[in-house]
C-alpha positions in Angstrom: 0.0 25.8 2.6 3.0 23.8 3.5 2.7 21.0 5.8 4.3 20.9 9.3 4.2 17.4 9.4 7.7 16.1 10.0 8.8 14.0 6.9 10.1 10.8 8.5 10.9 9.3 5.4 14.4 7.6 3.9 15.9 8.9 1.1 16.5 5.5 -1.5 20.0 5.5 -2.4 20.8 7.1 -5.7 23.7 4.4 -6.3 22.6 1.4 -5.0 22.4 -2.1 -7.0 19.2 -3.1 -8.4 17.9 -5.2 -5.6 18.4 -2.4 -2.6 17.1 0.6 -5.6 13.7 -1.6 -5.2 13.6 -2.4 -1.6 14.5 1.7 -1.2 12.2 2.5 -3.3 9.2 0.4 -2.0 9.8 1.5 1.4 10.0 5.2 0.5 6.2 4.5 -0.9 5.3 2.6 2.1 6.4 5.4 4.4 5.0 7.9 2.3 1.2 6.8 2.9 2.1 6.5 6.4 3.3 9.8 6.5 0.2 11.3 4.7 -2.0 9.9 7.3 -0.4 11.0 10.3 -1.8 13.2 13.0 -5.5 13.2 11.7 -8.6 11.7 13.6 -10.4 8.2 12.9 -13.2 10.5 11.4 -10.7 12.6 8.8 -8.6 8.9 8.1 -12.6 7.8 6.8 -13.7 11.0 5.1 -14.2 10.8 1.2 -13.8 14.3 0.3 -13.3 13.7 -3.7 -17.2 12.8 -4.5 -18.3 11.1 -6.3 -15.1 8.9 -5.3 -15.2 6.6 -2.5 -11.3 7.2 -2.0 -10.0 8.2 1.9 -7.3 7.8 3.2 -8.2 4.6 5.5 -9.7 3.3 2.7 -6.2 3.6 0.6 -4.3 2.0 3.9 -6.6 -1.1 3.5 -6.2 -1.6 -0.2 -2.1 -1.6 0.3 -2.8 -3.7 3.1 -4.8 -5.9 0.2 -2.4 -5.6 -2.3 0.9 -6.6 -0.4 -0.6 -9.6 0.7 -1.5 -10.6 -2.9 1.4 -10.1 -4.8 4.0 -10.7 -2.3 2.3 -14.2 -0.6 -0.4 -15.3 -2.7 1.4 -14.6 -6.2 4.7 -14.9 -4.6 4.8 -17.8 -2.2 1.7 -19.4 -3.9 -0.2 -19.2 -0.4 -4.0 -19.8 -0.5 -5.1 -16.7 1.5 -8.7 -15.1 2.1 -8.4 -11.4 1.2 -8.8 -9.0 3.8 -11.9 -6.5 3.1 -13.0 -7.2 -0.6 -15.5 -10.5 -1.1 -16.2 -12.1 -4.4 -19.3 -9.9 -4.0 -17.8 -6.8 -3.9 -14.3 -6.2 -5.1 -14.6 -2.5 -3.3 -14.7 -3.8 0.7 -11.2 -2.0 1.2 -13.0 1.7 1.0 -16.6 0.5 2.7 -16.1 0.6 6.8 -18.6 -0.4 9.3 -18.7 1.7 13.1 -16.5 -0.9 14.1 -14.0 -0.2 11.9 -11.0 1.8 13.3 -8.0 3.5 11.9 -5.7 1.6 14.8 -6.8 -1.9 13.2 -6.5 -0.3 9.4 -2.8 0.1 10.3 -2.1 -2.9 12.0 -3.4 -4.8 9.2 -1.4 -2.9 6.8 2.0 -3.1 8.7 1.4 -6.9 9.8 1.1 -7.4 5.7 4.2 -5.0 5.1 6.3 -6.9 7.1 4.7 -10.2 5.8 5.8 -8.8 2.6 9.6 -8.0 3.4 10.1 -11.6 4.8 8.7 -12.9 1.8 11.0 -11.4 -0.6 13.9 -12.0 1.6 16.1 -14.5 0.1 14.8 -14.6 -3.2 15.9 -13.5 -6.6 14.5 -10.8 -8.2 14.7 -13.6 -11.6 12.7 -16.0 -9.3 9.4 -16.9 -10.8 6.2 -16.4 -8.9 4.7 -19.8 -7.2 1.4 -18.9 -8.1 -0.5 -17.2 -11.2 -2.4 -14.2 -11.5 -5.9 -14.4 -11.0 -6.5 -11.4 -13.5 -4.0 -12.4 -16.1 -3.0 -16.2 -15.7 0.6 -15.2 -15.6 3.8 -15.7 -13.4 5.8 -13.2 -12.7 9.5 -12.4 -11.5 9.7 -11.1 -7.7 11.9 -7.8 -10.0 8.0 -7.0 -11.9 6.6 -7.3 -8.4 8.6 -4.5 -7.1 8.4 -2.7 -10.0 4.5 -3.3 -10.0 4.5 -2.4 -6.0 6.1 1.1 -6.4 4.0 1.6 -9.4 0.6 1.1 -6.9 1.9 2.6 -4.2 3.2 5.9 -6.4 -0.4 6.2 -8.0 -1.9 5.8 -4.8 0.3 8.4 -3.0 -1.2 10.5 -5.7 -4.8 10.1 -4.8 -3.3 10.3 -0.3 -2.0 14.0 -1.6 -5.3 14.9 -2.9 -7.3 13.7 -0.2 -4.9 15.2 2.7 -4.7 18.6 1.3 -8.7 18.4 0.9 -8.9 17.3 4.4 -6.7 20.0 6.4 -4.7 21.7 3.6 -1.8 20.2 4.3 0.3 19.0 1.3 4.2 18.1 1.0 6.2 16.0 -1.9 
């Protein structure tokens, strides 16, 4: 089945420089997700079709919403920031919801961190050197490896939003 969902996504240039390649790319990612959530209820957003996964589609929104804020301002800037969902506890919090938890505030979140994001890789070099060190590998690394690293989640994770919206309604698209 085709989708009917319009695709309201921006083609990245095929002949820009470096630094607008990356930012095109990113956003293509970005709008991609967004686009593989649209038009479905606060029930389908939380559904985890793929068992034994926990993967759904709100649950995938949250973790982006996790991992821009990491790379781009903790790892980035060097800001000390609580993370959104996950605890020391459990790693996982991005894909567990409570009633209260609402597709509406999953997309805030995510967009508010988005454009948290864009402002903090405005202005820099992609040779500048992180302010801060991985928490996982104890390295810095160039703003250039946190695009790179950025499309890489996002592409992998589009991956899993195709599975899970074709399981949901049938709909699938590129």
């Amino acid at each position: 089945m085709t989708t009917s969902r319009v695709d309201h996504r921006t083609e990245p240039s095929t002949t820009a420089g470096e630094r607008e390649m990356l930012d095109g790319w990113l956003e293509y990612h970005r709008e991609t997700l967004a686009w593989k959530c649209e038009g479905l209820s606060d029930e389908q957003l939380r559904a985890t079709p793929l068992r034994p996964s926990a993967l759904s589609l709100m649950g995938l929104v949250r973790h982006m919403a996790e991992v821009e804020r990491y790379w781009f301002r903790e790892i980035a800037l060097g800001a000390d920031l609580p993370d959104l969902y996950s605890t020391r506890d459990n790693r996982d919090g991005d894909f567990e919801f409570t009633d209260g938890d609402t597709w509406a505030q999953a997309r805030e979140v995510w967009q508010e961190e988005v454009e948290l994001a864009r402002r903090a890789a405005a202005g820099r070099s992609l040779d500048a050197v992180s302010d801060a060190a991985s928490h996982h590998r104890g390295e810095v690394f160039s703003l250039r490896w946190i695009y790179t690293h950025m499309i890489e989640e996002y592409a992998r994770h589009n991956g899993h939003a195709d599975l899970l919206r074709e399981h949901l309604d049938g709909a699938t698209g590129e």
